[in-house]
N, C-alpha and C positions, 0 to 999 in steps of 0.2 A: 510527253507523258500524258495518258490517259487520264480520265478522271477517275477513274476507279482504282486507278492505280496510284494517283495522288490521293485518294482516302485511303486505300490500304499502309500507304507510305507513314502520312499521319498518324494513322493508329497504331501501328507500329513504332513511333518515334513517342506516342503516347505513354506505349506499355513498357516503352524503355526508359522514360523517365519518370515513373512511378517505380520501378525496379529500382531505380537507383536511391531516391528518394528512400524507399523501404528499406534497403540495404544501409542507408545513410546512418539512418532512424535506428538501427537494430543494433549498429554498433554502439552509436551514444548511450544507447540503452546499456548493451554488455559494459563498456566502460564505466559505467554510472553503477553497476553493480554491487553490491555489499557493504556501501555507507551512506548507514544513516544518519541526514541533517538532523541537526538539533534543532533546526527551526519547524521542522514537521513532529517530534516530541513535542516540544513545549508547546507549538501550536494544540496537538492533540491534549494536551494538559490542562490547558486553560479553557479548553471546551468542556472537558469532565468536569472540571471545578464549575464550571459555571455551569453545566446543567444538572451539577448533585444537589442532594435532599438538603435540606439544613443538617445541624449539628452530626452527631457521631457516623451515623447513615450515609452523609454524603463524602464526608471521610474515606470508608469504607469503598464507596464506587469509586472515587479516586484512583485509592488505592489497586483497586482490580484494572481499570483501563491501563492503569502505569503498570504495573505486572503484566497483561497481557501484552503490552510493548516490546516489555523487556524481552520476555519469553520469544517474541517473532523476531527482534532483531538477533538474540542470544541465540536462535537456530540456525540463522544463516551466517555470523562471523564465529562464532562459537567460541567466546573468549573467555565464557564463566561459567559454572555451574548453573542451569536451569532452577527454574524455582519450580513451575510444576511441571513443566512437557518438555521433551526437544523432539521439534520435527525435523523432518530429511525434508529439505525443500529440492525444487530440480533447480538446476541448473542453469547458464544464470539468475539468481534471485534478486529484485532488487530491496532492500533493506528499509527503503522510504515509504515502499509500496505495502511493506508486510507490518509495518508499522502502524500508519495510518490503517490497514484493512483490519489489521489487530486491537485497534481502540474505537474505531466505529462497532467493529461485533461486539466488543465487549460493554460500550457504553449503552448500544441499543439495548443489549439482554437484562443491564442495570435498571433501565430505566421499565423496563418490560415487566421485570420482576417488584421493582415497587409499584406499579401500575395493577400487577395483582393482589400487593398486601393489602392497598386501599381500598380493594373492590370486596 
């Protein structure tokens, strides 16, 4: 064998096992699809709580990070009535991931929004 053709051989044996790899990864993922841990809630809860305002206010943001949760995991198993939205998400969703994306946006926009009452 040539040496060029033992690097070709290589890369090729490279890009077959990142194929597979990826392929691996895709399913875990599909599998892992539309339940959400409770440990990624209440992680995400205990964050809200602990970065809200004091008294009533901070209540409040709580409250919206934990609704926006609801709402992202409530559109992808769709076991309850919505509270304000239901999106069509595509195909597989994963429920942990809409979760957590859904209490990050919401707590940023909290804290964004008291960042302008005080200003």
């Amino acid at each position: 064998m040539k040496l060029t053709e033992s690097v070709e051989y290589t890369r090729s044996l490279s890009c077959a096992r990142r194929a597979v790899a990826a392929a691996g990864a895709m399913l875990c993922w599909v599998g892992w699809a539309g339940v959400a841990g409770a440990d990624t809630v209440t992680d995400w809860d205990a964050k809200a709580v602990a970065a809200a305002s004091p008294a009533a206010l901070g209540e409040r943001e709580s409250a919206i990070v934990n609704l926006a949760m609801f709402d992202a995991v409530n559109s992808i198993e769709q076991r309850y009535q919505p509270y304000l939205v239901k999106l069509a998400p595509a195909s597989p969703t994963s429920a942990e991931a809409a979760a957590a994306s859904a209490a990050a946006t919401a707590a940023a926009e909290t804290a964004n929004a008291r960042l302008r009452l005080m200003a």
